[in-house]
N, C-alpha and C positions, 0 to 999 in steps of 0.2 A: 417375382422380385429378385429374379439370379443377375439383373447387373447389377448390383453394388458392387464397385470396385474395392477390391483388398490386396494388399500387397502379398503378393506369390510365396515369399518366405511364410506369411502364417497360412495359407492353404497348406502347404506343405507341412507345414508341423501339425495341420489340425490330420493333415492323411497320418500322419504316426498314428495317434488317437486310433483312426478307423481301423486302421492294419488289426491293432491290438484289440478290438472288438471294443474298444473304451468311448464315449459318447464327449462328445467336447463342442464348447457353446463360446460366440463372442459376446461377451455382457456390458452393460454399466456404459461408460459416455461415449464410448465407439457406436454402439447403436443407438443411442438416443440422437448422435450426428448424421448419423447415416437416413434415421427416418428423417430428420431436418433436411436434410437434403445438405448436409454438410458435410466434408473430407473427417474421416475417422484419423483421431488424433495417437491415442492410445490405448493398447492393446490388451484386456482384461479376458480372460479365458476359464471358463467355470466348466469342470468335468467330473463324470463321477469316479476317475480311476483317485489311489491314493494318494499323496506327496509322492510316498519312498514307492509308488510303480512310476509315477511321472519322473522320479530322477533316473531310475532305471532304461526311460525310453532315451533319452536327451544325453549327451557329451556334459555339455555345460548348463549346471542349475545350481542356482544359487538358495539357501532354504532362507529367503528372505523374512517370512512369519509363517514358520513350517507350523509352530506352537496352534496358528487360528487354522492349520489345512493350505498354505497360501505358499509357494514357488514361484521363483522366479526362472523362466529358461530364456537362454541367448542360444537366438537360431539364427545362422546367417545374418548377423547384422543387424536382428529384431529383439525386443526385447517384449517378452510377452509375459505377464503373469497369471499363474495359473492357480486356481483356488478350487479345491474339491467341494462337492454342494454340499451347505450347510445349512443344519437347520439349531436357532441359539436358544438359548433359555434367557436369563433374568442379565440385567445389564447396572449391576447395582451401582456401580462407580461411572453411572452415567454417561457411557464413551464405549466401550466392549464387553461384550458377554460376559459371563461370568463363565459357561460353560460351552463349549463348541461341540456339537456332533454332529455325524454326516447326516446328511439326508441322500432320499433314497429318487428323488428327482429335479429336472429344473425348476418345474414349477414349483413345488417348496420352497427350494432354494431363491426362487425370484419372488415372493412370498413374504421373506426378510428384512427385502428390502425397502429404501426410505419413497422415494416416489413412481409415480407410474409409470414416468417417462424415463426412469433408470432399471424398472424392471420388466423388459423385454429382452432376449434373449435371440439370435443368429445361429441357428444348427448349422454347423461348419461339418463337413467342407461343401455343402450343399446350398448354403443359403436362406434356410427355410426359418422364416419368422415365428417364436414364440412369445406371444403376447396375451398371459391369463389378466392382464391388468387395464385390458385398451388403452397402453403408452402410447401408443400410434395416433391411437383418437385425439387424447387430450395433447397431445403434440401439435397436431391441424388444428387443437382447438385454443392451442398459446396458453394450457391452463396448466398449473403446477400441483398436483393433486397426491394426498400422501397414501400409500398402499395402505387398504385396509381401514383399521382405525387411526384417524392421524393422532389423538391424545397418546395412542400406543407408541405409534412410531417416535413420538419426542421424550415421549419418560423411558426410552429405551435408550436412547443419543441424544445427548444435549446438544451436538453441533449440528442436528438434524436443521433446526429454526436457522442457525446461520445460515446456511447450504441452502434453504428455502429461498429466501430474501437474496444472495447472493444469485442463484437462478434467475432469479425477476430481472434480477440487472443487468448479468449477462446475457440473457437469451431476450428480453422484453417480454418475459411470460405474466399472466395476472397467476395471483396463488386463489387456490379454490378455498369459496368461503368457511366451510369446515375446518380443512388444514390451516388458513391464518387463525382461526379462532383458537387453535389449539394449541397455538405458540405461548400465549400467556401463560395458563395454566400451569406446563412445564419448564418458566423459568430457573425454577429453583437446580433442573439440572441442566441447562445450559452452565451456571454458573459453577456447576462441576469441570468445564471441558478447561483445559487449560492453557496458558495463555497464550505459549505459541500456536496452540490451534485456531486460539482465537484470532491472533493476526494471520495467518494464514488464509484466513475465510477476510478475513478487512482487507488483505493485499487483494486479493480477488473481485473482490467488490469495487476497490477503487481503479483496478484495471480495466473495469468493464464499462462499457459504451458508454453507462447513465449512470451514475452511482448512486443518485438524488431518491431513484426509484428503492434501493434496495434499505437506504438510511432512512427515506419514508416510512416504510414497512416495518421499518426495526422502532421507530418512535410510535407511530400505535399498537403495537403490540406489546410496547416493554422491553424490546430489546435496547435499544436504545439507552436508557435508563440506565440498566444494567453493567453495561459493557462500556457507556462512553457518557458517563452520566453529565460529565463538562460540558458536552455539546447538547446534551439535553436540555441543561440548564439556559442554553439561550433561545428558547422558543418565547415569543411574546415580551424578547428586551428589543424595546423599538426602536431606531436611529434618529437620526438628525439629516436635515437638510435635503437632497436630492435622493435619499435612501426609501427606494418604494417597499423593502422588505424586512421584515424584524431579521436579527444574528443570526436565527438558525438558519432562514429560508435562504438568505444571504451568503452562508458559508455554503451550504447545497446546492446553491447556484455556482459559486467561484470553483465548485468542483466538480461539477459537469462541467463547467467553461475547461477547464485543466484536463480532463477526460476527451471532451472533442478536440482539442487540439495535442491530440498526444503525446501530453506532459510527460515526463519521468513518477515513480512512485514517489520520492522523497517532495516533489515539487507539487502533487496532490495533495499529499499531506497534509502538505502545509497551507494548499489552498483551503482544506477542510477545515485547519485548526487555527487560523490566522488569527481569528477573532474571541480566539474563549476569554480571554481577560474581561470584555463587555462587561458582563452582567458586573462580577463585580468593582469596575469603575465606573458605572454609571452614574451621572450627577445631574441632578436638574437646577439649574439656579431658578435667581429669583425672578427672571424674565421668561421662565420654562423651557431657555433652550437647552438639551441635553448636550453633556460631554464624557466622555471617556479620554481623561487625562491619563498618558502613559499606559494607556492598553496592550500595545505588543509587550513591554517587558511581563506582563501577568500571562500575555497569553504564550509565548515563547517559556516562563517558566513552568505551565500546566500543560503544553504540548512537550515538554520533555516529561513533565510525569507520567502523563499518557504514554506513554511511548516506552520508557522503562519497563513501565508494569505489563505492555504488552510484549515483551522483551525483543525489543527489534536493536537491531546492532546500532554500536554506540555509534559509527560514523553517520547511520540516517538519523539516529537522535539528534547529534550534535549538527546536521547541517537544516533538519525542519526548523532546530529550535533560532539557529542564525537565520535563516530565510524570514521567519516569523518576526524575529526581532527588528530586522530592518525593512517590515515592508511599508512603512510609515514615512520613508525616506520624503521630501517636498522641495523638488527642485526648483531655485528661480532663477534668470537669466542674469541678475545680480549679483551672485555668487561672484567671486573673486577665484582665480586658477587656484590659492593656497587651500580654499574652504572643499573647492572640486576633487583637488587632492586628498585632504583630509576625509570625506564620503569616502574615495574608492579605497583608501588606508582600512576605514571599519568596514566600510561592506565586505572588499576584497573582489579584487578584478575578476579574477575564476568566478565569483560570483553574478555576475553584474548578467550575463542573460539572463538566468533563474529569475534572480527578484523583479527585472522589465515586466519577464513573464507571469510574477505573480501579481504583480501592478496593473497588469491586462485582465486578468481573473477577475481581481478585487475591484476594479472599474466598471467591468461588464454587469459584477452582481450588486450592484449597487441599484443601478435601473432597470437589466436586462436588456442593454443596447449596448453596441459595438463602442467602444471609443476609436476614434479617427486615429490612426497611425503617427499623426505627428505630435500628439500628446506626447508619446516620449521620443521623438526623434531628433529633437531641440536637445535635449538630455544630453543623449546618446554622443550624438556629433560633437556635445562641446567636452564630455569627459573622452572622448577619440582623441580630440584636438591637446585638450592639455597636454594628455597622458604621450602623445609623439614629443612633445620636447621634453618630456621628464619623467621618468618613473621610477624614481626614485624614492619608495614607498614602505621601505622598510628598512631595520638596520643591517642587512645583507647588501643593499644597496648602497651603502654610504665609502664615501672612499677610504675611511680609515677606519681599521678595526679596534677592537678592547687591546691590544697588543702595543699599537699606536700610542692609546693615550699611559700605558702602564711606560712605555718609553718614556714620559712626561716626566715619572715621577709619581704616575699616582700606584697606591696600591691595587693589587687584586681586589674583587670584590662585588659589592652591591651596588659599590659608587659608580666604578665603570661603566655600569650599565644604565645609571639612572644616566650621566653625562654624556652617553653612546645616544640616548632618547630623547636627550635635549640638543643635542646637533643635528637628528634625524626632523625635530619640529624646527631648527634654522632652516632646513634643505627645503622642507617643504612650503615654506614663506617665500624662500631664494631657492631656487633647483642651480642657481650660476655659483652658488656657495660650494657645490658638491665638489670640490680635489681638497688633495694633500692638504695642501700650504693654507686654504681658508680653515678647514674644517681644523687643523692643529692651532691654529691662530685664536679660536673660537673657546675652544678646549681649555686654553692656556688662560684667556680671560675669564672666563667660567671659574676656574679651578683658582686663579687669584682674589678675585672678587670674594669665593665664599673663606678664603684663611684670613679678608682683612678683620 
């Protein structure tokens, strides 16, 4: 197996290693790729020499988690980290050992860890496969199988369960019946891992090819629950009308659709979260048709709590929670250029692919069929059209500033601005209102009217 190709800078750092009679291994998702038969991304190196000899060999090393055995060395350009083998004791805070000491081979050291297809091991600078876990096996055999005893493996790392499920998704791997079964049981420290690690493993998952598969996984086990209990809650709230899927199957679909056509993360998101308001505005009248009156605003205000709590920066909070709020939008050819203006006023122009695109999701999971292209291309074209003779859409736009109207006469203040708002809603009725000489005209009648 000596062709796997590897970039020539880490051959050569693994020959330091050899020079020095030191044993050095490439570990973790460089091998797990390489047996897939996929380009090794990045570069994990487990040795028995110690930190402080490995900073000794190298120019440049940075003691990245010297504290767990773990350096980092820049070799030419590469950026490898290098971990001495260890073998842990108790992991009481759920996430890291308690105590670190070396071990005295790789196989221990590959022993540690979470599954089979992460614990194999590459003798550099030779190429020589160690594999005490048959990773290789269960690789060909697309099965995601935990080292060892899996209930071990999870009451040791509560993000073990994410990283499972997360795998499914990414790779299309089944998890081995053993290992899902043993994801319940060790809820309780999952729900130790914290919560940027938590999104960290949800960013992951929703980048990856099928996301449905991994959210699947997480709602029979309990993760689900747990971690994203809002979406939980919409299993078995059923829709209305041409909708073949309850909310959750539904929001699972909009987000594979968002995944195959390689959305942005913020625009998953929100494919995922569109809907959590459901459940509670669900209404049945007296003729049993169901409604969900005013759903996005619930769901726009529970996908920014979500999203808080999982601490993702305020700017993708605030733009899921805007995505989410307007994807309700229902265009008719009726409209009037002032009403057309007014949409792109709240949606906001910068916005206007996103939510198409989320209106494509939300459509597709409705039935699981494509909607034809000119569903919103009618849309599109007539807000193009308006928007070339006017765009005029905010009060940055308008031709006379707060300065203008203080020339009037009025004071500084609150009023300017409310009366700066109310010529911005003339412009948008009349865009031929927008110069000097009408918008002061406008002002001046406004500003008499209210002292009679």
């Amino acid at each position: 197996m000596n062709n796997w190709s590897l970039p020539r800078q880490l051959t050569e750092a693994a020959a330091v290693f050899a020079r020095r009679g030191k044993k050095i291994y490439l570990v973790g998702g460089a091998v797990r790729d390489l047996l897939r038969g996929a380009k090794a991304q990045d570069f994990d190196l487990a040795t028995d020499a110690r930190p402080e000899e490995v900073r000794a060999l190298f120019d440049r090393v940075i003691p990245t988690g010297i504290r767990h055995g773990t350096v980092t060395v820049l070799y030419r350009g590469l950026s490898l980290e290098v971990t001495t083998f260890r073998a842990e004791s108790a992991y009481s805070d759920g996430r890291r050992p308690d105590n670190v000491s070396y071990a005295a081979t790789i196989e221990e050291d590959l022993s540690r860890r979470d599954f089979t297809m992460n614990a194999a091991a590459l003798k550099l600078p030779g190429k020589t496969l160690v594999d005490p876990f048959d990773g290789r096996g269960d690789i060909g055999r697309r099965i995601i199988r935990a080292v060892g005893k899996a209930g071990d493996r999870f009451a040791e790392d509560g993000l073990r369960a994410l990283r499972a499920v997360r795998f499914a998704a990414q790779l299309g791997f089944d998890l081995d019946g053993a290992t899902f079964e043993a994801i319940g049981p060790a809820l309780n420290v999952t729900a130790k891992v914290s919560a940027e690690r938590v999104r960290g493993e949800l960013d992951k998952i929703l980048m990856s090819p099928r996301p449905s598969a991994a959210f699947t996984l997480m709602e029979k086990s309990g993760l689900l629950a747990l971690i994203l209990p809002e979406l939980a809650a919409c299993r078995g709230v059923e829709q209305k009308g041409r909708h073949r899927f309850d909310v959750l199957d539904h929001s699972l679909l909009a987000c594979d659709y968002a995944a195959s056509h390689n959305y942005t993360l913020p625009l998953r998101l929100a494919a995922l979260l569109h809907d959590l308001g459901k459940p509670q505005t669900a209404r049945i009248d007296e003729a049993g048709q169901r409604s969900f009156y005013r759903h996005e605003v619930h769901s726009s205000r529970m996908a920014g709590e979500i999203l808080q709590r999982l601490r993702y920066p305020n700017a993708v909070t605030e733009r899921v929670k805007h995505l989410v709020a307007e994807h309700m939008f229902h265009y008719e050819e009726t409209w009037s250029d002032a009403a057309v203006r007014r949409f792109v006023m709240r949606a906001g122009e910068e916005n206007l692919p996103d939510l198409y695109d989320l209106r494509r999701a939300d459509a597709f999971a409705t039935s699981g069929i494509e909607a034809p292209p000119e569903v919103l291309a009618g849309m599109a074209f007539r807000i193009e059209a308006v928007l070339a003779r006017s765009r005029a859409l905010s009060l940055k736009d308008l031709a006379v500033s707060g300065r203008d109207l203080i020339g009037l006469g009025l004071e500084p203040g609150k009023r300017v601005g409310i009366l700066l708002g109310e010529l911005l809603e003339a412009v948008v009725e009349d865009p031929a209102l927008n110069n000097r000489e009408d918008l002061l005209r406008i002002a001046e009648n406004l500003r008499r009217r209210e002292s009679q």
